[in-house]
C-alpha positions in Angstrom: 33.8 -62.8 -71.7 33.9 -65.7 -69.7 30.9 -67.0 -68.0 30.6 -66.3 -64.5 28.6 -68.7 -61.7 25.9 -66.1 -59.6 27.4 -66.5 -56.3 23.8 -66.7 -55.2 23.3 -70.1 -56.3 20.2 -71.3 -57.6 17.0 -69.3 -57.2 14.0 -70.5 -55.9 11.7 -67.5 -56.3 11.8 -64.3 -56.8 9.3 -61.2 -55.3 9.3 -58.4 -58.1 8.7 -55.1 -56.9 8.5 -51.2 -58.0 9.3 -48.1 -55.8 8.4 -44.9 -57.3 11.1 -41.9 -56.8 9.9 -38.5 -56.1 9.6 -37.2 -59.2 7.5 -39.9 -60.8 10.4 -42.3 -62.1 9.9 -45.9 -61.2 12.5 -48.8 -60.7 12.3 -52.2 -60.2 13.5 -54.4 -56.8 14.2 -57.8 -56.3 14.4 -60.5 -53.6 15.5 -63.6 -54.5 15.4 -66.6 -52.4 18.3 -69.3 -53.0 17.5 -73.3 -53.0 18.4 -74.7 -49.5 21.2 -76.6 -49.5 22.9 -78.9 -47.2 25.9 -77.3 -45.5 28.8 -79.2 -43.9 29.5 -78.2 -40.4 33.7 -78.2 -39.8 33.3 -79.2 -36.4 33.9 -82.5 -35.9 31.0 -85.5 -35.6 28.4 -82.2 -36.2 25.3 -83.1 -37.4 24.6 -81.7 -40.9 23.2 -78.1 -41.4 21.2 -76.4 -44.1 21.4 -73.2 -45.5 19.3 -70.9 -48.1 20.3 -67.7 -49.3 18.7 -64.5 -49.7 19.3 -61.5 -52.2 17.7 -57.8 -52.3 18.4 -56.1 -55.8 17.1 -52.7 -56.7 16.6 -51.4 -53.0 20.3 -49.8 -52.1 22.0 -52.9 -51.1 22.9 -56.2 -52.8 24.4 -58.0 -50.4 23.5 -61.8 -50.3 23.1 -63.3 -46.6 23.2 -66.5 -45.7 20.7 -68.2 -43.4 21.1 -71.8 -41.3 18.7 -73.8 -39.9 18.3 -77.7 -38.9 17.0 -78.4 -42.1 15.7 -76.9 -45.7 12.7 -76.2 -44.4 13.7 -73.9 -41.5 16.8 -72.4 -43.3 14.3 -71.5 -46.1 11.5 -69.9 -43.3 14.7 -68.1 -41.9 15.7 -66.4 -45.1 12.1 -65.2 -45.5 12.3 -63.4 -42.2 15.6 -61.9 -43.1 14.2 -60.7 -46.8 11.2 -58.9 -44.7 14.0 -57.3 -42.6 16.1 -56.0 -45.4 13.1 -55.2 -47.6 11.7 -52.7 -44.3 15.1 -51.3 -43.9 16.0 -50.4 -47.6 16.1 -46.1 -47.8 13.0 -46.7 -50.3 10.6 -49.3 -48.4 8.1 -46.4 -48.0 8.0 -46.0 -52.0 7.8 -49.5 -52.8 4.5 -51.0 -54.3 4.4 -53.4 -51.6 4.4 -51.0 -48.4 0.4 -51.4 -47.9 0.7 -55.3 -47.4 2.4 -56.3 -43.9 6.0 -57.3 -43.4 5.8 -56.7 -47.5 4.4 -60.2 -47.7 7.1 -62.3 -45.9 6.6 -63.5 -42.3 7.6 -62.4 -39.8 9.9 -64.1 -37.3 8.4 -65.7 -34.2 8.0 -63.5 -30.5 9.0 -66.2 -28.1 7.7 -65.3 -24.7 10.0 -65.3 -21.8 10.4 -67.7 -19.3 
């Protein structure tokens, strides 16, 4: 078998969790947060971006999503925001082991007043 890269990139962290099913069996769940990395805009004379990307395992839907920001720092705080989102949107957020701490321990994403 030959060996395959994880098309998430490097890991940062990961947040283990359990959710229990109704009849007692428990299962484990994953986010993973990627290392930023700089991303190369196409547009011409851009400046350069970053971007960090975020996995869910365990919790209905792998899908890895890619956040940007103006730098590691922000693309990092973004994915955090989007983990929180597809933790609390997963079919078994209620049964996870985390449900009692708010936003499952990630922040949340900034309420910017209007003008």
């Amino acid at each position: 078998m030959q060996n395959v890269p994880d098309p998430m990139g490097p890991v940062l962290a990961t947040r283990t969790m359990q959710w229990t099913r109704a009849d007692g069996v428990v299962f484990p769940a994953y986010v993973d947060l990627g290392v930023p990395f700089e991303y190369a805009d196409l547009a011409p004379n851009a400046a350069p971006a970053w971007a960090c990307n975020v996995r869910t395992r365990g919790l209905g839907d792998d899908t890895i999503h890619t956040l940007y920001g103006v730098d590691a720092i922000q693309s990092l705080y973004l994915a955090m925001v989007v983990a929180a989102t597809c933790v609390s949107n997963s079919i078994v957020a209620a049964s996870l082991d985390w449900a009692q701490v708010p936003n499952y321990g990630f922040p949340t994403a900034p309420v910017i007043p209007p003008e």
